[in-house]
C-alpha positions as CSV (number, residue, x, y, z in Angstrom):
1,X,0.0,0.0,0.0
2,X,2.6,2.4,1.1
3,X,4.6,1.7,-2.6
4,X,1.1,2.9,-4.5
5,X,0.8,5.7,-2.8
6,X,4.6,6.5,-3.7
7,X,3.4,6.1,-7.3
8,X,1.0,8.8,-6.3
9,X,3.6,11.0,-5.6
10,X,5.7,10.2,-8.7
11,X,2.8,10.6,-11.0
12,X,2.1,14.0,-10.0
13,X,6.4,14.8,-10.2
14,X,7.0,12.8,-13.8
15,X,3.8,15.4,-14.7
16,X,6.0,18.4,-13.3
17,X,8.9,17.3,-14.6
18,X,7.4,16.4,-18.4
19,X,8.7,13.1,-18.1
20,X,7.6,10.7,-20.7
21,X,6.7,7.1,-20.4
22,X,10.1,6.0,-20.8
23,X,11.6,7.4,-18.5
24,X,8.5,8.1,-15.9
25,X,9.6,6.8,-12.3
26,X,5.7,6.1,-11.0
27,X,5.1,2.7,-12.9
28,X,8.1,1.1,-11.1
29,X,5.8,1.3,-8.3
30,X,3.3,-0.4,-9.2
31,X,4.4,-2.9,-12.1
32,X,6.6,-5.5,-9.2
33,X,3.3,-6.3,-7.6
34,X,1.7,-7.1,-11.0
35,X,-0.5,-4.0,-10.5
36,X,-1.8,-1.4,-13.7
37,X,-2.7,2.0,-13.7
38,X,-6.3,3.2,-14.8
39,X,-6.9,6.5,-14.2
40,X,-5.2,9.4,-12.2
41,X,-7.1,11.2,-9.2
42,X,-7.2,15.2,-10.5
43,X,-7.4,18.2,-8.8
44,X,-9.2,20.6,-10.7
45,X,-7.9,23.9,-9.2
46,X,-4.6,23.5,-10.7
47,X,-4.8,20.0,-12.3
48,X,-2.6,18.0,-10.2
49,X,-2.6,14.3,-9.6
50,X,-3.3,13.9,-5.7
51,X,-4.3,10.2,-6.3
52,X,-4.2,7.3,-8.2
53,X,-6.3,3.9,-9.2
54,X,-4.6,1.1,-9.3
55,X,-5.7,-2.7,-10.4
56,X,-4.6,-5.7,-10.1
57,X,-3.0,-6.8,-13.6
58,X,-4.5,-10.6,-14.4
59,X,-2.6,-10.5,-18.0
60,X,0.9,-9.4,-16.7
61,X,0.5,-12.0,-13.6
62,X,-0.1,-14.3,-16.1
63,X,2.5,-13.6,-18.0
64,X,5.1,-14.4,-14.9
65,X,2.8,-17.8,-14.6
66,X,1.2,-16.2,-11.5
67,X,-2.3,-17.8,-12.1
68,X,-4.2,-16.4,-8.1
69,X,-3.9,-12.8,-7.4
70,X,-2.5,-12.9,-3.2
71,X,-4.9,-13.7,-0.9
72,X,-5.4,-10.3,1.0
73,X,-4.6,-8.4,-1.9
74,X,-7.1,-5.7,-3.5
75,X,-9.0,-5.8,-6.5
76,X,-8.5,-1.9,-6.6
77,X,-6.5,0.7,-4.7
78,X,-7.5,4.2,-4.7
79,X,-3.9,5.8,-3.4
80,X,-3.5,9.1,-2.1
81,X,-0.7,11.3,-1.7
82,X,-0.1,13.8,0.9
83,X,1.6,17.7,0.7
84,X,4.1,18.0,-2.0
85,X,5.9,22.0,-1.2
86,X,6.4,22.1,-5.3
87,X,5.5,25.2,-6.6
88,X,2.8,23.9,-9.0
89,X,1.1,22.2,-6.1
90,X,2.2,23.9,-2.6
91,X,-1.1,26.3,-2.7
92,X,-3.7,23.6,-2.8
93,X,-2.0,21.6,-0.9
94,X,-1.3,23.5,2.1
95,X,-4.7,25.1,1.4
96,X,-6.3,21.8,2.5
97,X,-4.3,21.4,5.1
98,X,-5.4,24.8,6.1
99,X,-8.3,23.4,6.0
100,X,-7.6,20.1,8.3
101,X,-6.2,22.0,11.0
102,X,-8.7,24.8,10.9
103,X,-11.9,22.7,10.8
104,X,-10.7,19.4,11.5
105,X,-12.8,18.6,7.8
106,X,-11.7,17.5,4.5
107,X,-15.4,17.5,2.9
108,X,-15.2,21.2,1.5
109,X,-12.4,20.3,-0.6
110,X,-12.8,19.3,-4.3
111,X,-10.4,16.0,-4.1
112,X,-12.6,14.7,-1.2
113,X,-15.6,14.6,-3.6
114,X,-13.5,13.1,-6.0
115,X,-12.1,10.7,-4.2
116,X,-15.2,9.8,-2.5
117,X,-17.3,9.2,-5.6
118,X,-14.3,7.5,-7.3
119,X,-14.0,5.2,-4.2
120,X,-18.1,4.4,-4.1
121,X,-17.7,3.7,-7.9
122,X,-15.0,1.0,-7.8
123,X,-16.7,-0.5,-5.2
124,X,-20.6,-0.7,-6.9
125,X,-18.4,-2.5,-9.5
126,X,-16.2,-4.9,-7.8
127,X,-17.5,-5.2,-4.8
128,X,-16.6,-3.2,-1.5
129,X,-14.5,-6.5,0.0
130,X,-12.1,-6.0,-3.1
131,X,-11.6,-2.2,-3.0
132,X,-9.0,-0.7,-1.0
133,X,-8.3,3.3,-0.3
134,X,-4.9,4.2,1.1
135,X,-2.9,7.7,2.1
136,X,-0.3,9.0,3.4
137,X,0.1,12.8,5.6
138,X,-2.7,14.5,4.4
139,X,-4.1,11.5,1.5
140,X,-4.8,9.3,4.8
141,X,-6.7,12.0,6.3
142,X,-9.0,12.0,2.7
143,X,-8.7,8.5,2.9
144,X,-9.7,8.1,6.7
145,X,-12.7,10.8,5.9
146,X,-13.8,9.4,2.4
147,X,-13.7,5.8,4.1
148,X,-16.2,7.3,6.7
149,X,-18.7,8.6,4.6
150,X,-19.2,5.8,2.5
151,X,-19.0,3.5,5.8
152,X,-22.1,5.6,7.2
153,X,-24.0,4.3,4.0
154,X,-23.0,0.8,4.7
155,X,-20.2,0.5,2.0
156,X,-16.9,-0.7,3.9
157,X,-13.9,-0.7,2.3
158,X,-10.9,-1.7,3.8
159,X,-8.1,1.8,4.7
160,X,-4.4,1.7,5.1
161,X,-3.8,5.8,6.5
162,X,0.0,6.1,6.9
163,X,1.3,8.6,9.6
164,X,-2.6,10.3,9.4
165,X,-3.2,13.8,10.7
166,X,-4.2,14.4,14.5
167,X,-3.9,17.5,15.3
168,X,-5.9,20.4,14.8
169,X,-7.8,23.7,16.0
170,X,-10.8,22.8,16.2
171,X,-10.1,19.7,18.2
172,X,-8.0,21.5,20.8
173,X,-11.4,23.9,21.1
174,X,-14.3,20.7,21.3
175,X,-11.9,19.5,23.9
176,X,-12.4,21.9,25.8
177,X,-15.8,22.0,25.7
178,X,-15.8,18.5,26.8
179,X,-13.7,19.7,29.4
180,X,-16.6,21.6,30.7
181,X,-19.3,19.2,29.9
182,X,-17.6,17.0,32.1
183,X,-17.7,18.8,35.1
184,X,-21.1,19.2,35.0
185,X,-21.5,15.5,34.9
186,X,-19.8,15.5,37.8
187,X,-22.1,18.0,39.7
188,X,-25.4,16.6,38.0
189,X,-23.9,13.3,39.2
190,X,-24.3,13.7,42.9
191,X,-27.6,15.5,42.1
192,X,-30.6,12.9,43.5
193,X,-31.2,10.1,40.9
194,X,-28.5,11.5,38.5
195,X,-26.4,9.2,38.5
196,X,-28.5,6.3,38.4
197,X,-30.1,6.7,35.8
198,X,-27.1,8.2,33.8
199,X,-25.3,4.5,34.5
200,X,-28.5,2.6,33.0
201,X,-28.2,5.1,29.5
202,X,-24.1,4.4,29.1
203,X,-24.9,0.6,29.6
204,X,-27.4,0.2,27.0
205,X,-25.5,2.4,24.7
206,X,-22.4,0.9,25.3
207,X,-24.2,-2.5,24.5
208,X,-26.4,-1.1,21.5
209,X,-23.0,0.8,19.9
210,X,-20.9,-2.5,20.4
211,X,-23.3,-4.0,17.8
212,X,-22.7,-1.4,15.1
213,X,-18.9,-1.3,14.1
214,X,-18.1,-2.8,11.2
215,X,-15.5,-0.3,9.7
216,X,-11.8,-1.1,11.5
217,X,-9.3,1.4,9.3
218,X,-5.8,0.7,9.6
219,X,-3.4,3.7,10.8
220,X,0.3,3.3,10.6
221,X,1.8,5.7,13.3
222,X,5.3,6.6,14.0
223,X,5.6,7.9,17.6
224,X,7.8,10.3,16.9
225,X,6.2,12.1,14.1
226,X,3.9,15.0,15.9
227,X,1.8,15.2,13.2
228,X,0.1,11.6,13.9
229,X,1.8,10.6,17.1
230,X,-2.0,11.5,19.2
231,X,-3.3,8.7,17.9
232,X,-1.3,5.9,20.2
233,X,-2.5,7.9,23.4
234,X,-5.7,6.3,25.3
235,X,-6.1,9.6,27.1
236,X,-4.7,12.8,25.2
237,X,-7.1,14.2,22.5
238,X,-4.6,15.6,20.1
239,X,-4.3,19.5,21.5
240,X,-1.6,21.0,19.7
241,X,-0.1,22.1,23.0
242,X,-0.3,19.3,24.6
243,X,3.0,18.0,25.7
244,X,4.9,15.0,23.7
245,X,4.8,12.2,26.1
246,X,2.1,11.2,24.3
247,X,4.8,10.1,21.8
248,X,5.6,7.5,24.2
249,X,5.7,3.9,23.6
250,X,4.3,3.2,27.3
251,X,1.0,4.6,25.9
252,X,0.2,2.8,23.6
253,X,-0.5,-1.1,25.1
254,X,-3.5,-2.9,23.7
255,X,-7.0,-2.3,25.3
256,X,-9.1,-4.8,25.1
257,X,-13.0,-5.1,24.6
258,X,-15.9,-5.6,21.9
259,X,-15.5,-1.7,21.4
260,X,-12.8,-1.6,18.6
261,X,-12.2,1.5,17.1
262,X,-9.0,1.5,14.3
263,X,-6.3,-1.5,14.2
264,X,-2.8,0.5,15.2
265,X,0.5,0.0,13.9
266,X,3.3,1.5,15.7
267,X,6.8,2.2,15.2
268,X,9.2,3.6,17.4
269,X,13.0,4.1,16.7
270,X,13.4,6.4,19.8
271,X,13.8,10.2,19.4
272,X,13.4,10.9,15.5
273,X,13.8,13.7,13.8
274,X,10.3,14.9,12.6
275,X,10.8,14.7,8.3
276,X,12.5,10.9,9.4
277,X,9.4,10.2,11.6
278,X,6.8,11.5,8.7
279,X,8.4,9.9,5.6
280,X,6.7,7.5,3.7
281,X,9.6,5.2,2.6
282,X,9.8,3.7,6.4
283,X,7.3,1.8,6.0
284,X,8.6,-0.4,3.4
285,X,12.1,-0.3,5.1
286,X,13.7,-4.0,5.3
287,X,14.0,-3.4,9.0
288,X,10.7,-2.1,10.0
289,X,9.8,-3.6,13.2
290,X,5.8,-3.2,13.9
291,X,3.8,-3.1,17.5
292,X,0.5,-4.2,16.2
293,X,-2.5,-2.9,19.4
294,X,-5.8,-3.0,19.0
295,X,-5.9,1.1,20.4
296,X,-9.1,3.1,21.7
297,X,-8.3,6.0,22.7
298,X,-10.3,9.2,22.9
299,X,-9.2,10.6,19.3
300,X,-9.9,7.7,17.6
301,X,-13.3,7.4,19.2
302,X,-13.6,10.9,18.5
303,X,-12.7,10.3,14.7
304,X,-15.2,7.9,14.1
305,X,-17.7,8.8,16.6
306,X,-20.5,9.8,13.9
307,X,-20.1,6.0,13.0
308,X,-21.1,4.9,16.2
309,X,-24.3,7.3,17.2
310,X,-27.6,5.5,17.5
311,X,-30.2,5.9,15.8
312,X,-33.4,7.9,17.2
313,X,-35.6,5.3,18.5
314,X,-38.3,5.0,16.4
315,X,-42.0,5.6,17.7
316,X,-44.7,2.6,16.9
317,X,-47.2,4.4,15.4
318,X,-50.7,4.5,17.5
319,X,-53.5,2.2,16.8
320,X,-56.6,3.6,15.4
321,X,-59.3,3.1,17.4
């Protein structure tokens, strides 16, 4: 996953550079793994590649008397890139991740409709089990955000988000908010009856929510890399002050229970410098060690908490007399 969404970066600098198809450097991505490319991902604003589809190649396989495509392996990978600080596509880029760390949204921006029609396409026609979407930087925060809308209309598709965005504005303000909205539960709780009946609504929500997750993305987080780092911590919320132990390998052990939120990769090589921790070729690196945790902490609760809401109970409609 991580070497498609390389091709996603290369595709958009072989366009930059003018290279032609001899000498382009994106299909070298994707060829080894008996992969094609079928269409490039456009952003209209200034008509960059952010993204690419890529599909398994039955006739090259062949070819190499591969006669099976890998078990695990997609059908179809939509592959996103993140920020590239060219000067055809610095604007855009940084303008949507502006627009992550301002609003904590991707769904104003034109390559999230793109990506997110694209994605519901391929999987219409092949099936959602055989689709796959992937990013990296700010393409896993499209991917994470594209793989949540079509999950809320019951289309699951499987995500690989490589060192995904945590941190933003608007965050740091809700959490605040929840700050205060906690308290109060405090007081209400010693209030008569509060607190009773306050245990009885988590329990049959916590029950009730546990039945609805279906959609378990895949983040690949270094712990050094401040950018996605929040996501190992059970208890931060991803602040941008908040203070870097939650980089910290101690805080990210498994947590058990039915109430699974994302499947967590985690790699930690000590202090890092942050461009090391952030790069995209470590996770293809011969030596990459991995600490696989099932993790739930508050920001990836928060992340995917429109997922989980409940439906309004529905009313049975009154007999006529």
């Amino acid at each position: 996953m991580a070497c498609f969404i390389q091709a996603a970066y290369l595709l958009e600098l072989d366009r930059q550079e003018n290279r032609s198809e001899e000498d382009a450097l994106a299909p070298k991505w994707w060829l080894p793994f008996k992969y094609k490319l079928v269409q490039t991902l456009l952003d209209e604003r200034d008509g960059s590649i952010f993204g690419a589809v890529i599909e398994w190649d039955r006739s090259a396989a062949l070819a190499d008397f591969i006669l099976l495509r890998p078990s695990g392996a997609p059908r179809v990978v939509v592959a996103l890139r993140g920020t590239l600080l060219k000067s055809l596509t610095i604007r855009r880029d940084l303008e949507d991740d502006l627009r992550f760390l301002a609003w904590e949204s991707l769904k104003g921006s034109v390559r999230f409709k793109v990506a997110f029609d694209n994605l519901k396409s391929l999987a219409n026609k092949y099936g959602s089990s055989n689709v796959c979407i992937a990013g990296h930087s700010l393409g896993a925060g499209f991917a994470l955000q594209v793989g949540k809308a079509l999950a809320k209309e019951g289309i699951y598709v499987e995500a690989h988000l490589f060192n995904p965005p945590s941190v933003s504005l608007a965050m740091s303000l809700r959490s605040i908010g929840e700050k205060a909205a906690f308290a109060w539960k405090r007081v209400a709780a010693m209030l008569p009856s509060g607190g009773e009946t306050q245990a009885v609504t988590d329990k049959q929500n916590k029950g009730s929510i546990a039945t609805l997750k279906k959609w378990v993305p895949h983040l690949y987080v270094n712990n050094s890399d401040y950018v996605c780092c929040y996501y190992t911590d059970p208890t931060q919320t991803g602040e941008a002050n908040s203070s870097s132990s939650c980089c910290s390998k101690e805080n990210v052990a498994p947590i058990n229970g039915p109430n699974v939120g994302a499947k967590v990769f985690v790699l930690s090589k000590g202090n890092q410098k942050f461009l090391e921790a952030h790069r995209l070729e470590q996770w293809w690196a011969d030596d990459l060690e991995l600490q696989s945790v099932i993790n739930h902490s508050k920001l990836i609760s928060r992340q995917l908490k429109s997922l989980y809401q409940l439906p309004p109970p529905q009313q049975a409609p009154e007999k006529q007399r």
